[in-house]
C-alpha positions as CSV (number, residue, x, y, z in Angstrom):
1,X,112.0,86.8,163.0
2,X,114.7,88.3,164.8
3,X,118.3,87.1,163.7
4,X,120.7,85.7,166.0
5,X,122.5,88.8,168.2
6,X,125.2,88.5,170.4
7,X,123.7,91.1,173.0
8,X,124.6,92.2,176.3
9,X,122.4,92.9,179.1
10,X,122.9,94.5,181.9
11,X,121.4,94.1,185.0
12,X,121.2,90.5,184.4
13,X,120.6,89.4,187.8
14,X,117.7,92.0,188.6
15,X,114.0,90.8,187.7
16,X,113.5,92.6,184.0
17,X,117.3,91.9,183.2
18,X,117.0,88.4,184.1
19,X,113.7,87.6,182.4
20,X,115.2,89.6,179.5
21,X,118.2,87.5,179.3
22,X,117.0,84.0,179.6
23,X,114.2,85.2,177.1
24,X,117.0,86.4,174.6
25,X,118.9,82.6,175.0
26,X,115.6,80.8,174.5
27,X,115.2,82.9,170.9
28,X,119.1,81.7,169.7
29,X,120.6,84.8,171.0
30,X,124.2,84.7,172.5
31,X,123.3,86.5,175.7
32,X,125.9,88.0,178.4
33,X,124.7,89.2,181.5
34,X,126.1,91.4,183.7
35,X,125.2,92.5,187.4
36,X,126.4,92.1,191.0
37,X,124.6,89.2,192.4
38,X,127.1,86.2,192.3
39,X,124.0,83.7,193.2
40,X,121.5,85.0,190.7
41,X,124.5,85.1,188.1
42,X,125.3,81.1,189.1
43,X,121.1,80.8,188.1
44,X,121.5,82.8,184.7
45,X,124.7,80.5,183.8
46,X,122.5,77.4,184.2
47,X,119.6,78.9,182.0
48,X,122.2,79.4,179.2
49,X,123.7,83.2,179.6
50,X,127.3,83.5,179.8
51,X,127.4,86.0,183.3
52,X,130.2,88.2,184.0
53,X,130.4,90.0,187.5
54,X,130.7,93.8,186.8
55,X,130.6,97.1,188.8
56,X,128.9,99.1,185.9
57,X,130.0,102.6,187.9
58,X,134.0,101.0,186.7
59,X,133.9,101.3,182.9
60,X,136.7,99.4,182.7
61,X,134.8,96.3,184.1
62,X,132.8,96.2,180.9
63,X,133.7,98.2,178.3
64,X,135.7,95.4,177.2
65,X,132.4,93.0,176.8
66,X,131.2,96.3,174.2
67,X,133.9,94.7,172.1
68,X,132.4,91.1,171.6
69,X,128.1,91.8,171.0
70,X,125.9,93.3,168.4
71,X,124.1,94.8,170.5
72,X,123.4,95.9,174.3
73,X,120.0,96.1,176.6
74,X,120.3,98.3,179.3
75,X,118.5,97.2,182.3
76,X,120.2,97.8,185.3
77,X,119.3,100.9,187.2
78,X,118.8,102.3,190.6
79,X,115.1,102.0,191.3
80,X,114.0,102.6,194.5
81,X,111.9,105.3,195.6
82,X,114.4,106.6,198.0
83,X,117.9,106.9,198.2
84,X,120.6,109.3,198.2
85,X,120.9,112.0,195.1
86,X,124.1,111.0,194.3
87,X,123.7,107.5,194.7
88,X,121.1,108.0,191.5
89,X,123.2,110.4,189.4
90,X,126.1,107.8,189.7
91,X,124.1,104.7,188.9
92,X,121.2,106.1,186.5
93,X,122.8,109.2,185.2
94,X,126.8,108.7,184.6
95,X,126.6,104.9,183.9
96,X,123.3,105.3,181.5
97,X,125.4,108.1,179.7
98,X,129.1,106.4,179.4
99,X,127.5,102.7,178.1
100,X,125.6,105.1,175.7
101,X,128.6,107.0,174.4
102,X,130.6,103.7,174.4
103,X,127.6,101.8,172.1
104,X,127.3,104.8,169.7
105,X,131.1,104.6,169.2
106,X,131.2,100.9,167.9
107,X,127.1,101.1,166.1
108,X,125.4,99.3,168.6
109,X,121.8,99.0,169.0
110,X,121.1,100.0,172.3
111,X,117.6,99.0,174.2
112,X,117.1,101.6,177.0
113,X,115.2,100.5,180.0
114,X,113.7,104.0,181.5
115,X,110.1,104.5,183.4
116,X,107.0,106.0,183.0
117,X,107.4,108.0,186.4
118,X,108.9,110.5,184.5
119,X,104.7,111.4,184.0
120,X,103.8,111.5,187.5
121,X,104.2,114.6,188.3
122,X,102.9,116.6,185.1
123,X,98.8,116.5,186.2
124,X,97.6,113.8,183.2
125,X,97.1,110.3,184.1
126,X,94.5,108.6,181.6
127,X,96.2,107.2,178.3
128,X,99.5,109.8,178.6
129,X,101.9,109.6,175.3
130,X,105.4,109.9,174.7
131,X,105.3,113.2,173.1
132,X,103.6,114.7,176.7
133,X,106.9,117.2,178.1
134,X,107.7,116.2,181.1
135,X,109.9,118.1,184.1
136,X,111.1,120.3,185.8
137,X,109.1,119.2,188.3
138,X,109.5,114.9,189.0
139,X,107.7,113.3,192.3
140,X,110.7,111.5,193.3
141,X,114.6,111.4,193.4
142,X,114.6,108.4,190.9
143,X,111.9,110.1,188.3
144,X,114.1,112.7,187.8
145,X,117.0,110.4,187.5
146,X,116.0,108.5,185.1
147,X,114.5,111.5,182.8
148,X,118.0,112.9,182.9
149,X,118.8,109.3,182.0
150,X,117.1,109.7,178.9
151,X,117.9,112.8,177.8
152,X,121.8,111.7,177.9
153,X,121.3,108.6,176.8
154,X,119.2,110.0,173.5
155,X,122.0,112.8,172.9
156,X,124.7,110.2,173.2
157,X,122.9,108.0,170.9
158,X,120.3,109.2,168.8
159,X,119.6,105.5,167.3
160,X,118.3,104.2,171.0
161,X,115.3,102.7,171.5
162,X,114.0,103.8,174.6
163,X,111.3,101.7,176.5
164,X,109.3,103.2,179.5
165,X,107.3,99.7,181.4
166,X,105.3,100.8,184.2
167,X,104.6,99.0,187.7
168,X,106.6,95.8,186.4
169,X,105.4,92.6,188.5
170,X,105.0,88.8,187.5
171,X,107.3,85.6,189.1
172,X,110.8,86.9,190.9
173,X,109.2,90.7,191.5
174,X,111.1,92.0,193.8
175,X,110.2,95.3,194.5
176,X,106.0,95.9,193.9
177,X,104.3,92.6,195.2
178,X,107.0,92.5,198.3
179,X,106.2,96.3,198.9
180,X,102.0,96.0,199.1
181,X,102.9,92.5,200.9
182,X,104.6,93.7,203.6
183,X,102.1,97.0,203.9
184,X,99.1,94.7,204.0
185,X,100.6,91.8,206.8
186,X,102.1,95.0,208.5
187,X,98.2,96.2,209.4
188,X,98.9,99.7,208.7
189,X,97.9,100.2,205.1
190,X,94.6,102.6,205.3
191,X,92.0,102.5,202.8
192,X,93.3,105.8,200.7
193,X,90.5,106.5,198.2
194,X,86.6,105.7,198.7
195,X,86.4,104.9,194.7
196,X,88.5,102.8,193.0
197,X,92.3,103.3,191.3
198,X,92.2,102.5,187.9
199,X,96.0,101.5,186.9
200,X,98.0,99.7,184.0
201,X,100.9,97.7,185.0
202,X,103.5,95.6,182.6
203,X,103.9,91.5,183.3
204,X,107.9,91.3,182.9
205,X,107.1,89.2,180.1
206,X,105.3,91.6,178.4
207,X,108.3,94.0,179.2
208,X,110.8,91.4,178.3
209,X,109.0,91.0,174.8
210,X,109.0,94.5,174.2
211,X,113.1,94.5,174.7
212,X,113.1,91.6,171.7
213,X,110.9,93.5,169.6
214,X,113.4,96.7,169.9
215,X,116.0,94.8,169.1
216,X,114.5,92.9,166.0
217,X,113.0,96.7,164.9
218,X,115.4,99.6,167.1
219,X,113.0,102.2,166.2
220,X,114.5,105.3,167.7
221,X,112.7,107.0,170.5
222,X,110.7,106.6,173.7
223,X,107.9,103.8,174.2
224,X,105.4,103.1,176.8
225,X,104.8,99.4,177.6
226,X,102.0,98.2,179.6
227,X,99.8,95.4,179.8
228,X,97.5,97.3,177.5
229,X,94.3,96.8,180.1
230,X,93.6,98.9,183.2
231,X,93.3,97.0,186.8
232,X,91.0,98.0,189.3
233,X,94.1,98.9,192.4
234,X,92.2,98.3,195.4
235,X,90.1,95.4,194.4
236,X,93.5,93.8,193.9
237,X,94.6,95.0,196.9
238,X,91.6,93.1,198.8
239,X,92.4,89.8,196.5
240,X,96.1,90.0,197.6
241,X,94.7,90.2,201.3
242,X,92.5,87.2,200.8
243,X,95.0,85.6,199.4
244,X,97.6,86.2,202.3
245,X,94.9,86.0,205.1
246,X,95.1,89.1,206.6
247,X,92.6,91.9,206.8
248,X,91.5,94.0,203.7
249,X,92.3,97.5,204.2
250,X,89.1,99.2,205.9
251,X,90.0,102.5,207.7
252,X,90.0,105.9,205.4
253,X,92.4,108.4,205.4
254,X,92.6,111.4,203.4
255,X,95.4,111.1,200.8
256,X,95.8,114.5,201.1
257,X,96.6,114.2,204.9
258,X,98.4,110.7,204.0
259,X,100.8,112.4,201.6
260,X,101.7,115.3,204.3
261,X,102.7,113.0,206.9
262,X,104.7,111.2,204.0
263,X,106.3,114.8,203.3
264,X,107.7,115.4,207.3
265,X,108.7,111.7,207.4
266,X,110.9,112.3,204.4
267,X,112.2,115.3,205.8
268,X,113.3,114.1,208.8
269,X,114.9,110.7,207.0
270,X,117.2,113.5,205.0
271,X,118.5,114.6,208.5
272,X,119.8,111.1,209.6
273,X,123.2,110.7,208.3
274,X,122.4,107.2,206.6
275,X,119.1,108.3,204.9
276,X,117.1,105.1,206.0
277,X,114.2,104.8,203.5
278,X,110.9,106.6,205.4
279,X,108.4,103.9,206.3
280,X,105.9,105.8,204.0
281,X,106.4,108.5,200.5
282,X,104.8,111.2,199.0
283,X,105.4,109.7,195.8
284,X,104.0,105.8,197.2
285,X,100.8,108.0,198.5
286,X,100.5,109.2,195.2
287,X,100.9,105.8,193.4
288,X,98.3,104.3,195.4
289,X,95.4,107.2,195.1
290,X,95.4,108.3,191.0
291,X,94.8,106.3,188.2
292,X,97.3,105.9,185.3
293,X,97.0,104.4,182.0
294,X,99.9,104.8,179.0
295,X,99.1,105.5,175.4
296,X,100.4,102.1,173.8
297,X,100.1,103.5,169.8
298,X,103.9,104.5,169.7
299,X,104.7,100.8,170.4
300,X,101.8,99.0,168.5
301,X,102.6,100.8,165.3
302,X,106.3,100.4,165.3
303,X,107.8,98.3,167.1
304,X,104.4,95.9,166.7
305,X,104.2,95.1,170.4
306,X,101.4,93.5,172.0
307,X,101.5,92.7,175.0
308,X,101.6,88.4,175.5
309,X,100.0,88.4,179.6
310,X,96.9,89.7,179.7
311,X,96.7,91.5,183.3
312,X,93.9,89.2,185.0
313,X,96.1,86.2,184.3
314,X,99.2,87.7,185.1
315,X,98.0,88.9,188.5
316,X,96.0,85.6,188.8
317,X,99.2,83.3,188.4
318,X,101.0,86.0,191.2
319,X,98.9,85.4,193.5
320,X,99.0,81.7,192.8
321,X,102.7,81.7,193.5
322,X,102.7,82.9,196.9
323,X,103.8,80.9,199.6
């Protein structure tokens, strides 16, 4: 049983960090949350957590909170697939680095939220572990973020725990369900693969639960999180259609052809001053067309994780909550 922390997390008013913190208050914790959304942080005041506006890129908007907690859970981050360089060095890089320096100085435990993307571009794909090196190749800007991430935040502080959750979903997602939503009411989404995409994905509960254990046992080192079970992509893709009354995807393209035009979009996005996000990516192509599954052993054996959502209810109660 985990005793009660005073911990601080940031990125309180994005999905994981939210979950995260109400999940902390709910086991006796003391929980401050940090993060830039004045409405969600109005929500997360109500649930319990004590919420304090910060600009995480300022240290001196929160180095002060450092002063007060036992420990901190890191989940803000930058994590869309496109963006500007700098834009993810500043938020995932040089903030990851300075909170980690700053914990290691007062003997914090620190609970690292990083991503399993760092894999995707190494070739393996079915039950990957933490010890697989990864780089210097990384299918997107924020991959290679985040891997930097890690490596700063583990030289910084060598006690972290370091927790990779892949595809995060489950009530409040704001990035993966609203992504395939939009693709499959927008009519455009082509049937990529003629057999099926086998993936694992992590309920934000399951994620969340993982963040408690690390704090009850801060193991140090990386961890994948997942579900634990394999779901079959596009026959979830066709149940989300059903379930939003539009068509299932039908027409085939060649990923192969998919991910070139992906490649020139890209390339011409980087030549507009404002770097709009490209209606399609390389690295989404590549998420929808190969099958990923995580080795969970790291996690099982010590942190004792198991993962509380089993994937077919988790998606079920999804696509229950949709308007």
């Amino acid at each position: 049983m985990l005793p009660a922390m005073r911990v601080l997390v940031t990125g309180a008013t994005g999905f994981l960090g939210g979950v995260v913190a109400r999940r902390l208050v709910q086991g006796g914790h003391a929980v401050t949350g940090t993060g830039r959304d004045p409405a969600a942080g109005e929500r997360l005041r109500a649930s319990g957590v004590k919420f304090m506006s910060a600009e995480l890129r300022r240290p001196a908007e929160w180095e002060g909170l450092l002063g007060g907690v036992d420990a901190v859970v890191h989940a803000a981050a930058r994590s869309t697939l496109w963006g500007r360089w700098e834009d993810f060095v500043a938020d995932n890089v040089t903030v990851s680095t300075r909170l980690a320096r700053a914990c290691a100085r007062r003997g914090l435990v620190l609970v690292h939220v990083s991503t399993p993307s760092v894999y995707n571009a190494t070739g393996h794909h079915v039950q990957v572990p933490e010890s697989l090196p990864v780089g210097p190749r990384f299918d997107s800007l924020y991959a290679r973020s985040k891997y930097l991430a890690e490596e700063a935040v583990r030289l910084a502080h060598p006690a972290a725990v370091v927790l990779r959750p892949r595809g995060l979903y489950g009530p409040g997602d704001t990035t993966l369900l609203p992504r395939l939503t939009r693709a499959l009411r927008s009519g455009r989404l082509p049937r990529l693969t003629r057999t099926e995409v086998w993936t694992e994905l992590t309920h934000v509960d399951n994620a969340a639960h993982a963040a408690a254990l690390a704090l009850d046992r801060p193991v140090p080192g990386l961890f994948n999180v997942t579900d634990g079970e394999a779901v079959p992509l596009w026959a979830t893709l066709d149940r989300l259609a059903d379930r939003l009354e539009v068509p299932r995807p039908q027409r085939y393209v060649p990923p192969a052809l998919l991910e070139g035009a992906a490649l020139a979009l890209e390339t011409l996005a980087r030549l507009h001053p404002q770097r709009p996000e490209p209606p399609l990516t390389a690295s989404g192509v590549r998420l929808l067309t190969r099958s990923m599954s995580l080795d969970l052993t790291r996690a099982r054996t010590r942190l004792g994780y198991a993962p509380l959502v089993r994937p077919e209810a988790g998606l079920d109660d999804v696509l229950r909550r949709l308007p």
